[in-house]
N, C-alpha and C positions, 0 to 999 in steps of 0.2 A: 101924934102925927110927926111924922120925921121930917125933919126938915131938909132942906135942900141944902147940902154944902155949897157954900161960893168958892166959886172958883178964886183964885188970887194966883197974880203971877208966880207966887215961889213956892205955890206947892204944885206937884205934880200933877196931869192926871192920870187916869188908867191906861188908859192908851197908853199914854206914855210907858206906864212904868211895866207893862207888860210887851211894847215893841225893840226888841234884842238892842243893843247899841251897836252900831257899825263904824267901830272907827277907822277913820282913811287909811291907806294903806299910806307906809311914807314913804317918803320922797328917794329913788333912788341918785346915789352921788355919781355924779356923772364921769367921776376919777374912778370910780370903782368899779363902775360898766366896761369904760376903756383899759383897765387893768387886766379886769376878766377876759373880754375879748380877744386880747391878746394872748395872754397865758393858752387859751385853748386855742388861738390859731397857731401856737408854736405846737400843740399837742398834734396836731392834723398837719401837719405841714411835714412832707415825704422824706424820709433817712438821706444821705448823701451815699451815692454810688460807693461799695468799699473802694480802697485804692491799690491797684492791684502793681505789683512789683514785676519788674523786668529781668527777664533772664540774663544776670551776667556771663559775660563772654566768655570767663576765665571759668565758669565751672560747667559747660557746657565742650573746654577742649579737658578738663579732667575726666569729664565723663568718657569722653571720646578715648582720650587712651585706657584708661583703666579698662574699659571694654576691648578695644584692641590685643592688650598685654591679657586679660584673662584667655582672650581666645588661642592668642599661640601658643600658653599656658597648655591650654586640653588640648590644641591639637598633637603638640610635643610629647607628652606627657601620659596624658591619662591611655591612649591604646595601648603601651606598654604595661600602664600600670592596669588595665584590664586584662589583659590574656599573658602576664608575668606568672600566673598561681599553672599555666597550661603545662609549663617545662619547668622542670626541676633543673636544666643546664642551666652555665650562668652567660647573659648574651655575648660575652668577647670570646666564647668558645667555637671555633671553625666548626660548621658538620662533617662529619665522617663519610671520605671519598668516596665515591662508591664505581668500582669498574664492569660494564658489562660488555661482553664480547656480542659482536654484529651477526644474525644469524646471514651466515653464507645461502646465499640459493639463486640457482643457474636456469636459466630457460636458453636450451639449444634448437633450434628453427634452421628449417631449409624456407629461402624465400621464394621459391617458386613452384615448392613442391602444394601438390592437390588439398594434402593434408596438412596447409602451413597453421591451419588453426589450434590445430592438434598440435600441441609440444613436450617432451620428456622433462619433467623437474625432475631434479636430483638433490635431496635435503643431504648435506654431509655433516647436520650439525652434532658435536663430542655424542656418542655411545648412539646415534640416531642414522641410518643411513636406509633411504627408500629411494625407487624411482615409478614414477608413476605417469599415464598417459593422460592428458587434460585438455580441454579448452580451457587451456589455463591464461593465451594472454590478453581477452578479452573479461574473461568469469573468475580469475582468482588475480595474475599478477599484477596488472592495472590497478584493480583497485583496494587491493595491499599497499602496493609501490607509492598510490596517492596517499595513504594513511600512514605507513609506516617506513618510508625509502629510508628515514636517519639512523634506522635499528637493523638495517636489513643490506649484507653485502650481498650486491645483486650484478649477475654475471649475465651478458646475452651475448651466445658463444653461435656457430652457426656449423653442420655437420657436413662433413667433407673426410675425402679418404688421402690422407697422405701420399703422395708421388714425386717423381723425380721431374714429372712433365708437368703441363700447366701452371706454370709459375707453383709449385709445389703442391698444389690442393684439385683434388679431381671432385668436381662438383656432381650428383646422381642426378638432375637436372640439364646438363650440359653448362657451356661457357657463362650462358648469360645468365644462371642464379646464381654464380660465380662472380660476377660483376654485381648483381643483387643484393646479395651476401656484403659485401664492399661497401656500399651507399648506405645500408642499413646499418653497419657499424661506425661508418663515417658520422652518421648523423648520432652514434651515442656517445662518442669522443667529443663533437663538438657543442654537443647539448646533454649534457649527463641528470639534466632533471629525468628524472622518468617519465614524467605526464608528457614532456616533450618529445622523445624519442620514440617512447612504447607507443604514444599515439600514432606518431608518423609511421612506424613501423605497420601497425595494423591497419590505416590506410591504406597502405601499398599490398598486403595481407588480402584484403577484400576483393582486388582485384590482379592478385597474380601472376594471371597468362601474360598480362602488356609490361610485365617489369624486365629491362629496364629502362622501357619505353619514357623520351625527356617529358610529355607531353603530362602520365602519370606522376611523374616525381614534380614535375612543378607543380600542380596541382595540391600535392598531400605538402610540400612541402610549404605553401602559401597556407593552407589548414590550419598547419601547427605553429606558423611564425616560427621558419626555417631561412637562411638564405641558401637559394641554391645556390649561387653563384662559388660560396664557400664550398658547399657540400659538392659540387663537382667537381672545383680544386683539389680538394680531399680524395676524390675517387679518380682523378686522371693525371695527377701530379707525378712526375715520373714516369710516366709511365703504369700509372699506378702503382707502384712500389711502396708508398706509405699505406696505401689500403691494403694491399698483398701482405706487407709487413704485421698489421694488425688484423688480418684476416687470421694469419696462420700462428699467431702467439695464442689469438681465441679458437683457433679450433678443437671444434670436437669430434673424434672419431670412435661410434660405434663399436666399430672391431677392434 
């Protein structure tokens, strides 16, 4: 028969000696919590803004001229040096003069005749010589004369038969396309644009019968920004003698 062990303080029992041991956790050092603590609030604790540097004064006026001096640089410079390879010339050589002669060409007009629209050009230009019948000073000379008056010696002569009577010029119209004749050149001497002259001219053109009615000539002459005042100077000065004068150096006579 087995007998009962007694228990005694100093031997174990099972219980015991099959329940794990749990020993206390120890004790944390309260220097070493607040060590830690620390350490990881520096960890977490946000970067300092970088520091950011200020633009000095002095390299913000080197900027400035260097940018300057390069640009007069290419403006000076580089166009030359781009279209240099175009000419084989070297740049201090003058170009080669070049002379051209003016193409002469005359429009002679009767101002009061039916057919003033209609006028005889005459080309006299080297080894070239035609005369031909046109509405030439509204449909060719006008607007030539606006394009090219600088290249073009241009004559507006007026046709009359030479005499000893009528102050030298016998007009096929009678006295007063003679006097027409007059006003209409007056006003090319004192306005030698062509768009100014040729204009007024063909005003007064349009309506023929009443020339040299004051009433039309002021009229065409306020048009063209003319002064009458002048232009009648011109035509009665003397007696009209300076218009007589340059009436009969531009005539032109048919026969």
């Amino acid at each position: 028969m087995a007998r009962d062990v007694e228990s005694s303080p100093d031997t174990p029992t099972t219980s015991a000696l099959q329940r794990p041991k749990i020993e206390p956790q120890l004790a944390r050092n309260p220097e070493t919590i607040r060590t830690t603590d620390s350490v990881m609030d520096e960890k977490r604790a946000p970067m300092p803004p970088p520091i950011r540097r200020g633009v000095s004064p002095l390299r913000v006026i080197l900027a400035t001229g260097y940018l300057a001096f390069a640009a007069v640089v290419y403006l000076c410079f580089m166009p030359r040096a781009s279209f240099s390879h175009l000419s084989s010339a070297p740049f201090d050589e003058e170009p080669m003069p070049t002379t051209h002669e003016l193409v002469p060409l005359e429009a002679h007009i009767m101002s009061k005749c039916p057919d003033a629209k209609v006028c005889s050009v005459r080309s006299t230009y080297p080894n070239q010589t035609s005369n031909k019948d046109q509405d030439c000073l509204r449909d060719m000379v006008l607007p030539a004369m606006q394009k090219a008056y600088e290249k073009v010696n241009f004559t507006l002569s007026f046709i009359g038969t030479p005499t000893e009577q009528d102050d030298g010029v016998k007009c096929k119209h009678g006295p007063e396309e003679c006097l027409g004749n007059i006003i209409e050149l007056c006003a090319q001497r004192l306005y030698p644009d062509p768009k100014t002259f040729l204009g007024f001219t063909m005003c007064l053109t349009r309506d023929y019968k009443h020339i040299p009615q004051r009433s039309l000539i002021e009229d065409c002459a306020l048009e063209h920004a003319i002064d009458f005042e002048k232009l009648n100077e011109c035509a009665t000065k003397d007696d009209g003698a300076l218009g007589v004068g340059w009436r009969n150096k531009e005539l032109y006579s048919p026969t």
